[in-house]
VORO-521842 format. One record per residue: x, y, z of N, C-alpha, C in turn; residue number from 1. Coordinates in steps of 0.02 Angstrom, whole numbers, plus 32768, in hexadecimal, padded with zeros to 4 digits. Layout:
BEGIN
nx  ny  nz  cax  cay  caz  cx  cy  cz  i
X  Y  Z  X  Y  Z  X  Y  Z  NUM
...
END
This chain:
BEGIN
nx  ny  nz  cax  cay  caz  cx  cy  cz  i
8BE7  1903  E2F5  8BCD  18BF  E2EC  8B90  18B3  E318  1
8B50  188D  E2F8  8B1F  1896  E325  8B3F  1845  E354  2
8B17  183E  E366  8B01  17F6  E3A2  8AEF  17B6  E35F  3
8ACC  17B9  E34A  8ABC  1782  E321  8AF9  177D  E2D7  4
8B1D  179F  E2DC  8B61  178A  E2B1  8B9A  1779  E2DC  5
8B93  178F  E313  8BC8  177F  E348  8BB9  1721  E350  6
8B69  1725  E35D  8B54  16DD  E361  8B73  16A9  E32B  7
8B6A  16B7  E2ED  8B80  16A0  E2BE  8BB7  167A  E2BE  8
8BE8  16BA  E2C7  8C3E  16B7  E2D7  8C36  167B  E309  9
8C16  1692  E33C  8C2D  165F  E368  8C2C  160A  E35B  10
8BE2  15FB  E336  8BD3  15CB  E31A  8BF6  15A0  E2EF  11
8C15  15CE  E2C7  8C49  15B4  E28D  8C86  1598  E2A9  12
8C91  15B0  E2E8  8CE2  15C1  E319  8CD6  1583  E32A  13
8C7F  1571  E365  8C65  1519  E36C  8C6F  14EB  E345  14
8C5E  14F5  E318  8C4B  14BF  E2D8  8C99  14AA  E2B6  15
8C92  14E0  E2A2  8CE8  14D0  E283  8D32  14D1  E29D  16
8D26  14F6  E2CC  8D81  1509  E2FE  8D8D  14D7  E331  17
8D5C  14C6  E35F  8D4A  149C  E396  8D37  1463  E387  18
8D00  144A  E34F  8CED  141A  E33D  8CBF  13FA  E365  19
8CAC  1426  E386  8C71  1411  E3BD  8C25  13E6  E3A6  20
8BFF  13C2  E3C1  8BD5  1384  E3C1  8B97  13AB  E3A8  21
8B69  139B  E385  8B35  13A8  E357  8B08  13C7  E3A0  22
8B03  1388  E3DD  8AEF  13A2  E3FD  8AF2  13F0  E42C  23
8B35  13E5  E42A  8B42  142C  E468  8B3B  1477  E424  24
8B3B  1470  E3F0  8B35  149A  E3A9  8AEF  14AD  E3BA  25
8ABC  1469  E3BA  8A75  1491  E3C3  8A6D  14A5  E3FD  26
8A84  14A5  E42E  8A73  14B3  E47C  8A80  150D  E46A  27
8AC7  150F  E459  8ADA  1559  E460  8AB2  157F  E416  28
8A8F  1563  E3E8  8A5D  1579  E3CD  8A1F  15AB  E3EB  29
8A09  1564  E40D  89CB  156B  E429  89DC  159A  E46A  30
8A08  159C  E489  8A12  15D7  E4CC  8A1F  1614  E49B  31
8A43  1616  E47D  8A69  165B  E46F  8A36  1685  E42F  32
8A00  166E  E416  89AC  1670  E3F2  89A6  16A3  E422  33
89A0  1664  E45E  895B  168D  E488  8983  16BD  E4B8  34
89B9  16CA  E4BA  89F1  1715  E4D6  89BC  173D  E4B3  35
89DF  1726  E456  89E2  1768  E431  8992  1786  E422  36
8967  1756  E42B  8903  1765  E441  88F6  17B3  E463  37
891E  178B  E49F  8913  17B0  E4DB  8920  17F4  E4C7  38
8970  180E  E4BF  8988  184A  E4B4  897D  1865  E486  39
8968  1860  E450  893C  186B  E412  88F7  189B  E433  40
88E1  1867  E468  88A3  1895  E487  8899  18C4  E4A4  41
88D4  18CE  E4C0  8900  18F3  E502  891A  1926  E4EC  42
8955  1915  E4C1  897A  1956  E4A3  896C  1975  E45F  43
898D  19BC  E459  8992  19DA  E41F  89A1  19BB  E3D7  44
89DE  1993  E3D8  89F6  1980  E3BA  8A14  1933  E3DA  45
8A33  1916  E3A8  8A57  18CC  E3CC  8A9A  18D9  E3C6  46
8AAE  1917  E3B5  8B12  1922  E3AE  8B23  190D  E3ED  47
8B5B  18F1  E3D8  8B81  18BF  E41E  8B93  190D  E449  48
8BAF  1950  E456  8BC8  1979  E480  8B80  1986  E4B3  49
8B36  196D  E48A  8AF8  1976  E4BD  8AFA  1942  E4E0  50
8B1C  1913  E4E5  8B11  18CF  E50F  8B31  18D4  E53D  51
8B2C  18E4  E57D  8B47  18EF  E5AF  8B3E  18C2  E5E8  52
8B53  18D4  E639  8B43  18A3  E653  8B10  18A4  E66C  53
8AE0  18F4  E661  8A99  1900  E685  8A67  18DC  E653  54
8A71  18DB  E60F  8A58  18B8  E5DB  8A4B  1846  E5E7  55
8A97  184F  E5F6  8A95  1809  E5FC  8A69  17FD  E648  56
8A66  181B  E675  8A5D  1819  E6CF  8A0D  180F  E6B6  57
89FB  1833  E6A8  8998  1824  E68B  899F  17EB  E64E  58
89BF  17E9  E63F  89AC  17A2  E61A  89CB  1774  E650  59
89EF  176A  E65F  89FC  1723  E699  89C7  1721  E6D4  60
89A3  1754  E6F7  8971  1763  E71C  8924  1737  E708  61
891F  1735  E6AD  88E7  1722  E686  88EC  16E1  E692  62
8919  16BD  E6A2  892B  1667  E688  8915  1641  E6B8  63
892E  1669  E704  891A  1652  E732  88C4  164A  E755  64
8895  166A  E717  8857  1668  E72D  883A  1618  E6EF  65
8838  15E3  E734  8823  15B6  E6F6  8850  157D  E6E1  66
888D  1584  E6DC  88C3  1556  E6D6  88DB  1530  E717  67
88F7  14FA  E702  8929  14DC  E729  895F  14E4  E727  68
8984  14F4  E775  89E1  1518  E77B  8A09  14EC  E74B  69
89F2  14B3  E73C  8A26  14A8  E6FC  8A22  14B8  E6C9  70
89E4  14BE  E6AF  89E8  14F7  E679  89EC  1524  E667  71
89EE  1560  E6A5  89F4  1598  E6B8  8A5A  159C  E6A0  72
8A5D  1564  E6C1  8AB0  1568  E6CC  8AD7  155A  E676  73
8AA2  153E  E664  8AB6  1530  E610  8ABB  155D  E5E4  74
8A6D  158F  E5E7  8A75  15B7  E5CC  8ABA  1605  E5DB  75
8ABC  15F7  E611  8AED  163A  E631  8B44  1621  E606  76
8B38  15D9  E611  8B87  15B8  E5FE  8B8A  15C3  E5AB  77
8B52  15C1  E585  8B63  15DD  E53F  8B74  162A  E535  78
8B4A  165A  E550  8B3C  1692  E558  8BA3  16A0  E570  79
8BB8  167B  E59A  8C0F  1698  E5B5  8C26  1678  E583  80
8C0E  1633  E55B  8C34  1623  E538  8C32  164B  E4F5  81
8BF9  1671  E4C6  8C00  16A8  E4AF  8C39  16DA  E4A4  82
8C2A  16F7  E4EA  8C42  174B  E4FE  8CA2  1726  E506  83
8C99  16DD  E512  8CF1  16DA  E51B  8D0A  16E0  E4D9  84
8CEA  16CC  E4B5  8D04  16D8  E461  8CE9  16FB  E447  85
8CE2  172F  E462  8CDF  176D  E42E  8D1B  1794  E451  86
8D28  1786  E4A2  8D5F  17B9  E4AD  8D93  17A6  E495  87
8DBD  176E  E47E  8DE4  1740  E47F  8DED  175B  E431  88
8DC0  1763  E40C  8DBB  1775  E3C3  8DBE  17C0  E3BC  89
8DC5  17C6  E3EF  8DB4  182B  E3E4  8D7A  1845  E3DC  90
8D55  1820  E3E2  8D03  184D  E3C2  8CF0  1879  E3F4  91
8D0A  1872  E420  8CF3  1892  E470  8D36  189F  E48F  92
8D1A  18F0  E4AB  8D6C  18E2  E4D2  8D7B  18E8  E503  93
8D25  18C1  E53F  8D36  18B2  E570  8CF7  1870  E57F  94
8D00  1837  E576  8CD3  1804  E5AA  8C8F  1821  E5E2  95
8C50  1835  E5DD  8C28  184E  E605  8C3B  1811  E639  96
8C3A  17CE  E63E  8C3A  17A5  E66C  8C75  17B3  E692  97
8CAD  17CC  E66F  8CF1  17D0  E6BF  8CD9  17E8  E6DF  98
8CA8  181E  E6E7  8C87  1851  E732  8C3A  182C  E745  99
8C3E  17F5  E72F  8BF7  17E4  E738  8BF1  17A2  E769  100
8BE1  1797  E7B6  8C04  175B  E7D1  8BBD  172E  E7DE  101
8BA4  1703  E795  8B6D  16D8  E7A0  8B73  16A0  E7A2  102
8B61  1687  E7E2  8B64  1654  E7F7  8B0F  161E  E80C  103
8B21  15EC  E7E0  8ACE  15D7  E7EC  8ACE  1589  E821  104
8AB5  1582  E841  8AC1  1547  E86E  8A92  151A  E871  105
8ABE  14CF  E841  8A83  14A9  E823  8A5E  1475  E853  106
8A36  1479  E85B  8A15  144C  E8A2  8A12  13FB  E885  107
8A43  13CE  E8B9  8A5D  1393  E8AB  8A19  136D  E8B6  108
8A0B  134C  E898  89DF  1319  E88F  8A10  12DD  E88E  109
89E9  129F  E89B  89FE  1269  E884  89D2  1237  E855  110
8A07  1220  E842  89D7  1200  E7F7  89BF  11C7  E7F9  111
896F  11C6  E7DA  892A  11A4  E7F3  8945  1176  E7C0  112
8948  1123  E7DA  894E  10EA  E7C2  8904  10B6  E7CB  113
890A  107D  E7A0  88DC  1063  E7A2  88FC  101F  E7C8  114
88C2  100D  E80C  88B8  0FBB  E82F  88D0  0F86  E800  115
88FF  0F5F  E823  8914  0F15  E7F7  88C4  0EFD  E7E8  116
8884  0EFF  E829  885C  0ED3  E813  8824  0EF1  E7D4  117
8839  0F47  E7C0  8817  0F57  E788  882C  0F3F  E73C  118
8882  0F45  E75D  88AC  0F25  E718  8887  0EEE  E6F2  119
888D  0EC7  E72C  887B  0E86  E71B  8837  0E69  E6FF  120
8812  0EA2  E726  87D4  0EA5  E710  87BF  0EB9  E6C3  121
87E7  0EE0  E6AF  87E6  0EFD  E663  8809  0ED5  E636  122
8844  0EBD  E64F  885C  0E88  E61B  8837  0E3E  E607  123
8819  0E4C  E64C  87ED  0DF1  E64F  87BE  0E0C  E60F  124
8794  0E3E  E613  8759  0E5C  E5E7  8771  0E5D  E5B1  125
87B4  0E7A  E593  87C3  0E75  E555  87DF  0E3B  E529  126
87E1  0DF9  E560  880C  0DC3  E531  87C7  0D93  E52A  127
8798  0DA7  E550  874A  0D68  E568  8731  0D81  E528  128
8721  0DCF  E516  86FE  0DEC  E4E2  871A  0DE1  E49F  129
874C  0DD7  E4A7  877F  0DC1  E469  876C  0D8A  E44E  130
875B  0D42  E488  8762  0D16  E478  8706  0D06  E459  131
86CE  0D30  E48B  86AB  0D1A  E473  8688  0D4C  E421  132
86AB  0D73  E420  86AD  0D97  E3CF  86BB  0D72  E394  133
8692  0D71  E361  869E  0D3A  E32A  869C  0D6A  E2F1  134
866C  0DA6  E2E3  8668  0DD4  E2AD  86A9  0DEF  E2B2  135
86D6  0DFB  E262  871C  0DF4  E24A  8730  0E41  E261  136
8706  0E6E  E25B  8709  0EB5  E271  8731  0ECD  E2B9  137
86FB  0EAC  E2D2  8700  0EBA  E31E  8728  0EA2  E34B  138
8737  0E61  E31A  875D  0E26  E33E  87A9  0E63  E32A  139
87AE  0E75  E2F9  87E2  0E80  E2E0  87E8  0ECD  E306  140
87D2  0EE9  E30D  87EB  0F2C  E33E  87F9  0F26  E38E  141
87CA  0ED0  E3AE  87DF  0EDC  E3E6  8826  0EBD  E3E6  142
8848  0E87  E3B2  888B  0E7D  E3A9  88C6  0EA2  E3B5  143
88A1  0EE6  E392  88CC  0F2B  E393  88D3  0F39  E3D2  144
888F  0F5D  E3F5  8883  0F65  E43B  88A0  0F49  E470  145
88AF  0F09  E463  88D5  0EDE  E497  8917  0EEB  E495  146
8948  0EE4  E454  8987  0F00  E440  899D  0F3B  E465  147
8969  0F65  E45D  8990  0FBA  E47C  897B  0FA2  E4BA  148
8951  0F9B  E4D8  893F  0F8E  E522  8993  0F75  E551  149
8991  0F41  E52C  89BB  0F0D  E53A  8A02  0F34  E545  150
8A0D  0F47  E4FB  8A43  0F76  E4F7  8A42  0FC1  E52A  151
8A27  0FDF  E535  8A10  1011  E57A  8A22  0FF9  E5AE  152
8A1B  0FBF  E5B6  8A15  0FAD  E60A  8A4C  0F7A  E60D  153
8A7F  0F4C  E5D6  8AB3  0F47  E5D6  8AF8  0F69  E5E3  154
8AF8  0FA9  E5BD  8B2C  0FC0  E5BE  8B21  1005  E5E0  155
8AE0  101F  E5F6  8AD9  1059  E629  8ADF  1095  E5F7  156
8ADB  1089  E5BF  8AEE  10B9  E58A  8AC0  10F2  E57C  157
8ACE  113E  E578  8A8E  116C  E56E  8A71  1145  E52E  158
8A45  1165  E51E  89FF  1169  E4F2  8A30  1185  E4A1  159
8A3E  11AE  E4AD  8A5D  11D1  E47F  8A9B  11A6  E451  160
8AC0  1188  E48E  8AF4  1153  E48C  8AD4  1129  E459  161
8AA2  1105  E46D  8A87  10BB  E461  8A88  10CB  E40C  162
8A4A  10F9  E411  8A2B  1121  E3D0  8A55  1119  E390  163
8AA0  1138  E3AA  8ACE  1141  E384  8AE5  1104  E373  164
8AFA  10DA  E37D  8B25  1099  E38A  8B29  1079  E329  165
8B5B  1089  E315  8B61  1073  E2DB  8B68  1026  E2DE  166
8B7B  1008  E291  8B72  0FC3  E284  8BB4  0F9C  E29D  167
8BDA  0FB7  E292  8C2C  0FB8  E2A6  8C34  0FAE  E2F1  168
8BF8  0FC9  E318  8C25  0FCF  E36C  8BF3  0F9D  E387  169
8BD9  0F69  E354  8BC3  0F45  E38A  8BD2  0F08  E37B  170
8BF7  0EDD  E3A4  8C1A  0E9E  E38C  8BF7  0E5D  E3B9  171
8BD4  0E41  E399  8BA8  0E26  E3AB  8BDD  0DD0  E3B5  172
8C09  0DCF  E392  8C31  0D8F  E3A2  8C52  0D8B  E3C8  173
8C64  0DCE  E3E3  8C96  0DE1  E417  8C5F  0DE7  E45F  174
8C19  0DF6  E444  8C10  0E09  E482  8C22  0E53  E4A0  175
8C1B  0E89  E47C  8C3B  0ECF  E491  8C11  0EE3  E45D  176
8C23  0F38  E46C  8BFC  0F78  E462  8C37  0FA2  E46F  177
8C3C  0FCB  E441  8C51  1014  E442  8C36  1050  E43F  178
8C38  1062  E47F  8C11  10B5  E484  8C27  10EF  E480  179
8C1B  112D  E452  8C44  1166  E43F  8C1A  11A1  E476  180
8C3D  1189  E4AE  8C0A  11BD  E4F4  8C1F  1224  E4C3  181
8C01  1237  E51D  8C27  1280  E510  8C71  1287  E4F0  182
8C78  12CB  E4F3  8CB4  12D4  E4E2  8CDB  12AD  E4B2  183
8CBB  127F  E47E  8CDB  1265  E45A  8D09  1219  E486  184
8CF4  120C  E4BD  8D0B  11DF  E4EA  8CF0  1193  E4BF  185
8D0F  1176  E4CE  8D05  112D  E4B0  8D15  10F0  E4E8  186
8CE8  10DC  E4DE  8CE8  108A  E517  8CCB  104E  E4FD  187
8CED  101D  E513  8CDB  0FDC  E4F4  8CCD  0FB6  E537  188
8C7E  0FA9  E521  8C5C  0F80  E55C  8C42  0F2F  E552  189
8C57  0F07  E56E  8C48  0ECA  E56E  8C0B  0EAF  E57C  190
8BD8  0EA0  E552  8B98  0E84  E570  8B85  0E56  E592  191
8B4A  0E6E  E5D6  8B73  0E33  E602  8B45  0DF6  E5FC  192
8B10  0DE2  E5CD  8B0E  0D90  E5C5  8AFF  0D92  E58D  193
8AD3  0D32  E582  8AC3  0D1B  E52B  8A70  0D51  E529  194
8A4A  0D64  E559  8A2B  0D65  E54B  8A19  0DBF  E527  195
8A4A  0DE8  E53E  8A54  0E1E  E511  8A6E  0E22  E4C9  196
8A9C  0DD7  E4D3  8AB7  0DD8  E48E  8A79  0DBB  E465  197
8A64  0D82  E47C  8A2D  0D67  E44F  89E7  0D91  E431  198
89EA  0DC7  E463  89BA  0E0A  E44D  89D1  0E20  E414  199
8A05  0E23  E417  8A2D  0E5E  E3DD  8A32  0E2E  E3B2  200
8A4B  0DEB  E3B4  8A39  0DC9  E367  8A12  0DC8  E33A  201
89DB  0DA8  E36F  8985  0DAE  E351  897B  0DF9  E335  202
8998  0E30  E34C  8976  0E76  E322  8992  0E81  E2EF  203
89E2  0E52  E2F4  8A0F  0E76  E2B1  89E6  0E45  E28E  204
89D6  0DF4  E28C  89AB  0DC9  E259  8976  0DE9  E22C  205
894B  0E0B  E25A  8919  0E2A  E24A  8911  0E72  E22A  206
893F  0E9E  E234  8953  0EDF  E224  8983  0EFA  E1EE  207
89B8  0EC9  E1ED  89EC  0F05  E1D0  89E2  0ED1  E188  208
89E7  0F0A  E167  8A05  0F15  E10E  8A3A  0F5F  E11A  209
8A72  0F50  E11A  8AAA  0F8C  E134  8AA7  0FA8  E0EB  210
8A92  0FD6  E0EA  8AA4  0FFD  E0B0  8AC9  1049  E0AE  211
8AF9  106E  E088  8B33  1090  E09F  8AF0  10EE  E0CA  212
8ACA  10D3  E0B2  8A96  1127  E0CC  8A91  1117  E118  213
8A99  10DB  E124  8A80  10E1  E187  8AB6  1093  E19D  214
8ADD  10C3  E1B2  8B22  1099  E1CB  8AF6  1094  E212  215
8AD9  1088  E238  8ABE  109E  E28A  8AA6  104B  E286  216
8AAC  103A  E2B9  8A96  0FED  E2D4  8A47  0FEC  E2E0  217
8A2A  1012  E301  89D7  1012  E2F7  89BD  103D  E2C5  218
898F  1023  E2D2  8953  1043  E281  8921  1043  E2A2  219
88F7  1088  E26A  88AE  1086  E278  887C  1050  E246  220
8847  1068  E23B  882D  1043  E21F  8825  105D  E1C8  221
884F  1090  E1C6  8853  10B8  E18D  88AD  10AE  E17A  222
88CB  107A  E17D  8918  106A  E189  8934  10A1  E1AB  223
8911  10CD  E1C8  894A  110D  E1CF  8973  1108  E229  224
898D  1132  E22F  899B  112E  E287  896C  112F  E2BE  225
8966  1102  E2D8  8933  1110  E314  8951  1140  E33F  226
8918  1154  E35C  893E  11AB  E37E  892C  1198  E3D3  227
8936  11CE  E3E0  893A  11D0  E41F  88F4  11C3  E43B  228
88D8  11EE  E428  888E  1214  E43B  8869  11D1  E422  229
886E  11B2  E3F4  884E  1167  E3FC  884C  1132  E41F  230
88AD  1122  E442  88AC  10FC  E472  8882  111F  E4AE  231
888F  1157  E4B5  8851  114F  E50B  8819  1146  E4F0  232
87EE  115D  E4BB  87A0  114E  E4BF  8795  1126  E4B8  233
87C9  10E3  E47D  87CA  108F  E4A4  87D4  108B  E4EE  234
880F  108B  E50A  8806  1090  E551  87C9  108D  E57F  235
87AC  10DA  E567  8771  10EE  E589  8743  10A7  E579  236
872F  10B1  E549  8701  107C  E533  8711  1035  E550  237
8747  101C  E53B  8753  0FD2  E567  8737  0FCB  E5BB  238
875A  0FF4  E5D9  8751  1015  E631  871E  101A  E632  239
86E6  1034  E606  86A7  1032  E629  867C  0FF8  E5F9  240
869D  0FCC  E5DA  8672  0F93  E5C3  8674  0F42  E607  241
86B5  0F66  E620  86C8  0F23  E662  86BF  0F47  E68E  242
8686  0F66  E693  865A  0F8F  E6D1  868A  0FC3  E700  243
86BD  0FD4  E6EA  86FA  0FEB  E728  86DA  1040  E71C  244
86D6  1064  E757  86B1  10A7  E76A  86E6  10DB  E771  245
8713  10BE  E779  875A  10EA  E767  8751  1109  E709  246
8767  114A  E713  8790  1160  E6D6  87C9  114A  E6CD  247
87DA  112B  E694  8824  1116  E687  8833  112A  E655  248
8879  114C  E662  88B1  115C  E619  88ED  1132  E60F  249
8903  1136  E5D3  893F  1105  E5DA  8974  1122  E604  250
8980  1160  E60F  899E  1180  E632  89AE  114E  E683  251
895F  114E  E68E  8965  1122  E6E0  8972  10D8  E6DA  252
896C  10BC  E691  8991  1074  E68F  89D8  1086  E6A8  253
8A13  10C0  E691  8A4B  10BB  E6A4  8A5A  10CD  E6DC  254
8A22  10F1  E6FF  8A30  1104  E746  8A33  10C5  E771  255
89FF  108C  E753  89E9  105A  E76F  8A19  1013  E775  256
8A42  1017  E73A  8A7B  0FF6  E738  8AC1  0FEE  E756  257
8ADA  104A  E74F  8AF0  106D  E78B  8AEE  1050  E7D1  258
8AAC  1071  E7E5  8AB1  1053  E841  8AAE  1006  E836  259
8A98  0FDE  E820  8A91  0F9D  E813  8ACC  0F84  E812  260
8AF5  0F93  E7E0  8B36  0F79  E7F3  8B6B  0F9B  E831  261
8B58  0FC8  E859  8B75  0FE8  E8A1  8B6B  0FCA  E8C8  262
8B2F  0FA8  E8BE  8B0E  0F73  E8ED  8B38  0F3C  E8F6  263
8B41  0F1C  E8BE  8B69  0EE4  E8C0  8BA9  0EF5  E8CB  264
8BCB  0F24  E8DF  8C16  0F26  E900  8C41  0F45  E8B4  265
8C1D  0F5E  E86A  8C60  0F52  E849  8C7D  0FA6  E853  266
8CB8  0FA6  E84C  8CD7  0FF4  E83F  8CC6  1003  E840  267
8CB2  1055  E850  8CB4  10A1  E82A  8CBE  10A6  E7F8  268
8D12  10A9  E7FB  8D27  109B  E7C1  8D18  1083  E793  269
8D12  1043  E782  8CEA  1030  E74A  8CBE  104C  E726  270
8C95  104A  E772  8C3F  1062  E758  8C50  10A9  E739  271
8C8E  10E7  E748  8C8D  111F  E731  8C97  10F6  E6C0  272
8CCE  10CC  E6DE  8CD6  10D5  E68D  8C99  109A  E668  273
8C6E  1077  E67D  8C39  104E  E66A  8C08  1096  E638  274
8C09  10CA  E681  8BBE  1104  E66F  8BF5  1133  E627  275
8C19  113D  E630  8C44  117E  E611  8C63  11AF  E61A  276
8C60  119A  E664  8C5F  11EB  E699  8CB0  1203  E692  277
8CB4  123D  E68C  8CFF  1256  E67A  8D0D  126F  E6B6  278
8CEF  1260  E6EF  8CFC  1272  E740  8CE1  1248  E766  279
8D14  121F  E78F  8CEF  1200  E7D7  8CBF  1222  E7FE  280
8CC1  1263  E7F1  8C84  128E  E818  8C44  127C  E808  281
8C43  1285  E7DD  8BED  1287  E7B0  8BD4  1230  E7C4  282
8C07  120A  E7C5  8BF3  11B8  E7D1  8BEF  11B0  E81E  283
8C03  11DF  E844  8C0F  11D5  E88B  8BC2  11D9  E8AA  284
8B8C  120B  E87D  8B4C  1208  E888  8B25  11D5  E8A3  285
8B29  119D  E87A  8B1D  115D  E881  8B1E  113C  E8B7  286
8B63  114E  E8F5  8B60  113D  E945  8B31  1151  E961  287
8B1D  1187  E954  8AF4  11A3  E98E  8AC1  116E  E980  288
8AA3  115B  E94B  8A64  1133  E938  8A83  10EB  E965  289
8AC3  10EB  E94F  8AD2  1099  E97D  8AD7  109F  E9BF  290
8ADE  10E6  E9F5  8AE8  10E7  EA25  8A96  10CE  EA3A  291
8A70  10EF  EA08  8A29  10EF  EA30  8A27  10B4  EA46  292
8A3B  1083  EA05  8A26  1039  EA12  8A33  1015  EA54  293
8A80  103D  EA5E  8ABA  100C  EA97  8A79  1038  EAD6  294
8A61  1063  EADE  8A49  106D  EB11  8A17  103F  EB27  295
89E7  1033  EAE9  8997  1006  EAFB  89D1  0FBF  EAFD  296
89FB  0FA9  EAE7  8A1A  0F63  EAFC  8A1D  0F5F  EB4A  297
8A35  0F98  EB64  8A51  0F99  EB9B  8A22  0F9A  EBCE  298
89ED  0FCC  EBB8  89BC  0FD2  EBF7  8988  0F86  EBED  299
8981  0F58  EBB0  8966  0F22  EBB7  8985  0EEA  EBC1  300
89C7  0EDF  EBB0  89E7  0EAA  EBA7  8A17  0EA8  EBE0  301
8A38  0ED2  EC01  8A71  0ED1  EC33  8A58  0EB3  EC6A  302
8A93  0E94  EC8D  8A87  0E50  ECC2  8A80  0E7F  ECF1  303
8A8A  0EAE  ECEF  8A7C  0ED2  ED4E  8A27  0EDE  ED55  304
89F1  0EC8  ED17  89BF  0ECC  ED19  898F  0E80  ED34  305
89D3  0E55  ED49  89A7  0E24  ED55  89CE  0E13  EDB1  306
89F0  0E41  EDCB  89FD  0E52  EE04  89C3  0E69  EE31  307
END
């Protein structure tokens, strides 16, 4: 069996056995492509008994010139996730990775949020421009624009999340949203005033004719799904029409909401199940950003400074 039927197998095993997300399908596409590139160039042949661990050791060596350790670490996690199902299936009848001990060590960053006073600054720009817009066009996309905005920075929701959000999960009488996070995880988030809801009215007024081809709550300007890659270049575009010098993604609206609400005292907890997080770990990030804060409180605000 060469490598690119093994791929196959594996794909089919994703798609259909596991039932795994459109997304993580193209990820292990696009890594396990550019494996089979590589060794194609490299070796004789692509028969799986040539793939060894000196084979795989120069391709994991290549990733690291140029990439970031998390993607380094992505690609390696398809590459075991591979070779585990083919041993598991018999195709192989030994795992090159059991003798192989790679370990990649992802350098913690913390995640870049945007200033309450930029927030504010961008929302002021988008409801002033709204108001003084009269051509039916323009008026009518920044409606849209405001909706997802709104919706982003309400419910802390990825990009991807929002994107998706059928007609069904958003209950506008209730005041709630239903989000189908990772893992098939589901949460129902309460919006927290009139003035997110009143966004989302005005876009459904203006927008929807629900017809059974695009069940999805936003639209482009072609009825179809607004995508991802459109909300940031709106984004982009808004951010630098209310002069702000920051790059912004919607990404850092949820980072921004996040510490924002740490600030104000609520849970962890919560905030883990607000974001989607299927671990208090990954939400625990977020302290360190609030410790910073408690520090500049302390060194400006504490009474032993007026001793």
């Amino acid at each position: 069996m060469t490598l690119k039927e093994a791929i196959e197998q594996f794909l089919f095993h994703c798609r259909y056995e596991k039932n795994l997300s459109s997304k993580t399908l193209k990820a292990y596409s696009i890594d396990l492509r550019q494996v089979t590139d590589f060794l194609a160039s490299n070796l004789p042949s692509l028969d799986l008994p040539l793939i060894d661990k000196i084979a795989l050791r120069s391709y994991i060596k290549t990733l690291f010139t140029g990439l970031a350790e998390k993607s380094v670490k992505r690609k390696v996690a398809s590459l075991k996730a591979l070779f585990h199902f083919l041993e598991r299936e018999d195709l192989i009848p030994v795992n090159p990775f059991r003798k192989m001990d790679v370990r990649i060590k992802e350098t913690k960053r913390l995640p870049r949020g945007i200033s309450l006073a930029d927030l504010k600054r961008l929302f002021q720009h988008l409801y002033q421009t709204k108001q003084s817009t009269t051509a039916p066009l323009p008026h009518r996309t920044l409606v849209r624009d405001i909706a997802v905005l709104e919706t982003l920075f309400a419910t802390g929701a990825r990009v991807t999340e929002v994107c998706h959000l059928k007609l069904d999960d958003v209950d506008l009488t209730q005041g709630r949203i239903r989000i189908l996070g990772k893992g098939a995880r589901e949460r129902l988030l309460h919006l927290p005033g009139q003035d997110t809801v009143a966004a989302l009215l005005a876009y459904q007024a203006l927008w929807h004719s629900p017809t059974p081809d695009n069940p999805y709550f936003f639209h482009n300007r072609l009825g179809l799904r607004l995508s991802e890659q459109s909300v940031r270049s709106m984004l982009c575009h808004h951010a630098t029409q209310a002069g702000l010098t920051l790059h912004i993604t919607p990404h850092m609206l949820r980072h921004s909401v996040a510490t924002l609400l740490l600030e104000q005292g609520v849970d962890i907890r919560y905030i883990q199940h607000f974001l989607g997080h299927s671990s208090i770990t990954t939400t625990q990030i977020y302290t360190a950003i609030h410790d910073n804060t408690h520090t500049q409180i302390l060194t400006s605000k504490h009474p032993r400074q007026l001793l």
